[in-house]
C-alpha atoms as a printed R data frame, in Angstrom:
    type eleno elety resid chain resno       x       y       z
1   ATOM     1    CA   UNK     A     1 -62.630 -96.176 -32.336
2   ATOM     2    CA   UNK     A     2 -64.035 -93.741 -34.942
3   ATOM     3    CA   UNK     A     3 -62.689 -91.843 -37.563
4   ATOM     4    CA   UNK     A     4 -63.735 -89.811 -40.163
5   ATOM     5    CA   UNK     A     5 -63.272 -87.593 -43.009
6   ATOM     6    CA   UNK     A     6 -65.404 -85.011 -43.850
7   ATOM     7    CA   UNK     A     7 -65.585 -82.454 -46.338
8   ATOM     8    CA   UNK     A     8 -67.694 -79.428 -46.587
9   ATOM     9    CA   UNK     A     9 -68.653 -78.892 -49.977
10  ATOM    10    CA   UNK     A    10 -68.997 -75.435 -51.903
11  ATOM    11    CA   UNK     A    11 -72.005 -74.299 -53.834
12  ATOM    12    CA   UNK     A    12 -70.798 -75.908 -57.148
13  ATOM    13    CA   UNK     A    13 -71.373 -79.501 -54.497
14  ATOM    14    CA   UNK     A    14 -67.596 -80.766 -55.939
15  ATOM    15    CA   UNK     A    15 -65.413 -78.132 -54.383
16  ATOM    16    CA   UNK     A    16 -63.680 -78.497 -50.685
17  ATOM    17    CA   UNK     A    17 -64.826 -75.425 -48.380
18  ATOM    18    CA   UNK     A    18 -63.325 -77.202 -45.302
19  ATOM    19    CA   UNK     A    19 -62.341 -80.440 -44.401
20  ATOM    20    CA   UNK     A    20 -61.899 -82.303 -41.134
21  ATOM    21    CA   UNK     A    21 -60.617 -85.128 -39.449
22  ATOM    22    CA   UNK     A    22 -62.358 -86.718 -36.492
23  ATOM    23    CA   UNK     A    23 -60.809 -89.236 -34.373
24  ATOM    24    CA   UNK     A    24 -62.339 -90.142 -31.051
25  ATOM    25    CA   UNK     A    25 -59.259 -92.700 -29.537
26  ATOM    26    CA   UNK     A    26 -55.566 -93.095 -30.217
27  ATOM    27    CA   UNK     A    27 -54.640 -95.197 -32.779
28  ATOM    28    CA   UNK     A    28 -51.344 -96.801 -33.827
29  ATOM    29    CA   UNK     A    29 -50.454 -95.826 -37.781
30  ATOM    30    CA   UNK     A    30 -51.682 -96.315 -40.114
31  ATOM    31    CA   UNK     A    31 -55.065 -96.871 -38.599
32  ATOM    32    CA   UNK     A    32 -57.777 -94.395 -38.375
33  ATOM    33    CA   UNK     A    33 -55.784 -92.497 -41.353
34  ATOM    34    CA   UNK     A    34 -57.765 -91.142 -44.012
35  ATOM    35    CA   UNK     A    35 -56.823 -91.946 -47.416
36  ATOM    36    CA   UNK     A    36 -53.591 -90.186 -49.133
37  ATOM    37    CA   UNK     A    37 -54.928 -86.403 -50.699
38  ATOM    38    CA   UNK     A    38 -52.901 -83.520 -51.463
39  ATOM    39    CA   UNK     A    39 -55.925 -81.441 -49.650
40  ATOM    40    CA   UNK     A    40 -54.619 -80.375 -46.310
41  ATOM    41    CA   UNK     A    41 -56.973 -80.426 -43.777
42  ATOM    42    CA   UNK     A    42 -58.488 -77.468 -42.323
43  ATOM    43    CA   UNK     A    43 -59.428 -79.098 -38.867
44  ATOM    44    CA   UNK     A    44 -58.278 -82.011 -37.049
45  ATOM    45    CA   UNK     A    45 -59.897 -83.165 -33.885
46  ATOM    46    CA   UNK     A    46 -57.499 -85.785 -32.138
47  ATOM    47    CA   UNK     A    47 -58.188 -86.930 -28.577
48  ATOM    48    CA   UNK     A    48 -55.431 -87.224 -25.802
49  ATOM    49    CA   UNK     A    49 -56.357 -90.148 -23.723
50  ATOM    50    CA   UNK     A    50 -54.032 -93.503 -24.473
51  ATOM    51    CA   UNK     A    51 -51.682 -91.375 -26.178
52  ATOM    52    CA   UNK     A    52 -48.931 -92.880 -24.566
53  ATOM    53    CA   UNK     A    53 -49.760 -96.327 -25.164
54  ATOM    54    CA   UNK     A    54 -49.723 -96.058 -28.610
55  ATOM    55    CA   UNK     A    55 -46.700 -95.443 -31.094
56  ATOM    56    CA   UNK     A    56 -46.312 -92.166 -32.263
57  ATOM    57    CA   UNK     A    57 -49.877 -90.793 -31.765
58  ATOM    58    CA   UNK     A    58 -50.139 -87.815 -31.908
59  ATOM    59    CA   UNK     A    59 -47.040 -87.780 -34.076
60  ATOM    60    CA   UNK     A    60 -48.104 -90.100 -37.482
61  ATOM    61    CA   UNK     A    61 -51.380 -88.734 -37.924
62  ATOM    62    CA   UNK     A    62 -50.344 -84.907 -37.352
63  ATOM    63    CA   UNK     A    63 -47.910 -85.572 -39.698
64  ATOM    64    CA   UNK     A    64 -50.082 -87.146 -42.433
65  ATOM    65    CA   UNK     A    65 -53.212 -84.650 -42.053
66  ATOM    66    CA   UNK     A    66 -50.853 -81.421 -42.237
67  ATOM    67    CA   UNK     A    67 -53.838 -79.562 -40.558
68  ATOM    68    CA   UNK     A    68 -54.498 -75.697 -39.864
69  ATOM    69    CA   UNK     A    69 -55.807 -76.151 -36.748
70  ATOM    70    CA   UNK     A    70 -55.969 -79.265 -33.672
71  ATOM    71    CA   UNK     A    71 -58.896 -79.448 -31.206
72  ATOM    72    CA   UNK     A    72 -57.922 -81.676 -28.782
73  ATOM    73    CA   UNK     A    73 -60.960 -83.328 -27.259
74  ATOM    74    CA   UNK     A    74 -61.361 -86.112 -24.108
75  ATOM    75    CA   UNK     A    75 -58.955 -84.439 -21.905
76  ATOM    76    CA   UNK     A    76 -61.418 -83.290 -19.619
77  ATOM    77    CA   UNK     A    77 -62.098 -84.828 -16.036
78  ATOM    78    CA   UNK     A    78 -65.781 -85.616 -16.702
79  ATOM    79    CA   UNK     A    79 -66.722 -87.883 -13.850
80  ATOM    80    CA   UNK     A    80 -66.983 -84.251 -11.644
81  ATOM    81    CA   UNK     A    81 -69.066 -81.230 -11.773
82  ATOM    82    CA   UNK     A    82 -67.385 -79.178 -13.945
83  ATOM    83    CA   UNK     A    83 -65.897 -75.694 -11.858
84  ATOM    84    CA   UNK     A    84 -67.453 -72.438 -11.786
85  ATOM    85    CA   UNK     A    85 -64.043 -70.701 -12.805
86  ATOM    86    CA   UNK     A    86 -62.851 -72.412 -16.309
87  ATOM    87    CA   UNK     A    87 -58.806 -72.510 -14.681
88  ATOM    88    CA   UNK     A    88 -60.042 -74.847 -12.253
89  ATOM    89    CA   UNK     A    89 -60.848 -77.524 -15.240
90  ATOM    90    CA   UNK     A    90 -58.635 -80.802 -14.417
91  ATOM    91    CA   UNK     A    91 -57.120 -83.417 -17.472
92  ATOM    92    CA   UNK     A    92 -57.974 -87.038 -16.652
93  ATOM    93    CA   UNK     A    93 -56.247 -88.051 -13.843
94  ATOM    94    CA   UNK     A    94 -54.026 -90.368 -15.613
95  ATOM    95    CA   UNK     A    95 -52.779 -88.752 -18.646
96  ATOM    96    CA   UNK     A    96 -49.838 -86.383 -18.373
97  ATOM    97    CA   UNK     A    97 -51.134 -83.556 -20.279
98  ATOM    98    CA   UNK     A    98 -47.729 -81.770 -20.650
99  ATOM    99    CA   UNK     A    99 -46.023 -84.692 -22.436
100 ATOM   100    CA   UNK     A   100 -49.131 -85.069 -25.346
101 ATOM   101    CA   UNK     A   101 -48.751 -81.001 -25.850
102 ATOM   102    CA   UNK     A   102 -45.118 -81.737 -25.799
103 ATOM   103    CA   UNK     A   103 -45.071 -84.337 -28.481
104 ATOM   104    CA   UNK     A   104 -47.943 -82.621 -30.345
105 ATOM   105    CA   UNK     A   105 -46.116 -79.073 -30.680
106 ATOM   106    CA   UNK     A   106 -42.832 -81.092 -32.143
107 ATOM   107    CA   UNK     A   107 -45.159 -81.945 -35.066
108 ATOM   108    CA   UNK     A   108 -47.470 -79.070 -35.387
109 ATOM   109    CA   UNK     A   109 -47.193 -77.551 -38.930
110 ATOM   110    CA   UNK     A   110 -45.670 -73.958 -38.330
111 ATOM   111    CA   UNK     A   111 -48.943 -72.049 -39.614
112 ATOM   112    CA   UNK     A   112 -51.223 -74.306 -37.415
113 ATOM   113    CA   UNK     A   113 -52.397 -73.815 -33.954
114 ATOM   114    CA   UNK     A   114 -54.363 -75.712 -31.439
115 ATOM   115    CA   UNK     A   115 -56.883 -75.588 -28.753
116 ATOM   116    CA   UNK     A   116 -58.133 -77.293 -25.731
117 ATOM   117    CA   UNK     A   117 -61.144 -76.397 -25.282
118 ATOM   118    CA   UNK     A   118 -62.942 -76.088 -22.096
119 ATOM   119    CA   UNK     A   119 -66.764 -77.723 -22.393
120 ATOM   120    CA   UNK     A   120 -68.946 -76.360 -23.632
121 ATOM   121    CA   UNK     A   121 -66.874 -73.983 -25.510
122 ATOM   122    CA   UNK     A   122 -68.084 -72.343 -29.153
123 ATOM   123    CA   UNK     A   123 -65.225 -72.513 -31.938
124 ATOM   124    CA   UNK     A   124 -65.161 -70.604 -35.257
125 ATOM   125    CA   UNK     A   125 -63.204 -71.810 -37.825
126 ATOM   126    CA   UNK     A   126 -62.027 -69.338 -41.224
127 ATOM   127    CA   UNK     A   127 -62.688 -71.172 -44.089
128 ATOM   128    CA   UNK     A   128 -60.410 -72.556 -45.977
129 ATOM   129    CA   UNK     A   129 -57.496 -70.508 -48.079
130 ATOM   130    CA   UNK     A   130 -58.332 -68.037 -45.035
131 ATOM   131    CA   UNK     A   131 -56.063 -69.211 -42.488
């Protein structure tokens, strides 16, 4: 499992442009949490499979990040070709989509939104104090 913290640093190199949180597996709490900040973060990318074999993920660290904006990554069936019309994309056959969506929407900050992106797929981002 990795996680990480990053901040994208302003001309003056001490200032916060943007900051994100990567985590490539669920993780029970308080693991894979970044350290307590005031700083919201701008992007968190969270990833769906196991998310119901671990307590409250996506809950704890949606809660704890505050962030602007989710990209929810490893839902994707990858073991096929992907489809030539981007509806046909499938989740991983054993994950129940609906329910992580479910239990991430209870949590999502009001001003925040999220995406599942299909591969592939090109993201932009305002910076932050923008959104």
């Amino acid at each position: 499992t990795l996680a990480y913290l990053i901040d994208v640093l302003g001309a003056d190199g001490k200032t916060i442009d943007f900051r994100i949180h990567y985590q490539d597996a669920a993780s029970t709490p308080p693991l894979g949490f970044p350290p307590m900040d005031p700083r919201r973060v701008d992007l968190a990318i969270v990833c769906m499979p196991g998310f119901d074999q671990v307590r409250r993920y996506p809950e704890a660290i949606v809660k704890r990040l505050d962030p602007c904006f989710v990209v929810i990554i490893h839902w994707e069936y990858f073991f096929e070709l992907l489809p030539d019309d981007p509806k046909d994309l499938r989740t991983v056959p054993t994950e129940n989509a609906e329910a992580f969506l479910a239990r991430l929407w209870a949590v999502l900050p009001r001003d925040a939104s999220f995406e599942l992106p299909a591969p592939g797929a090109w993201m932009r981002f305002p910076p932050a104090g923008a959104h």
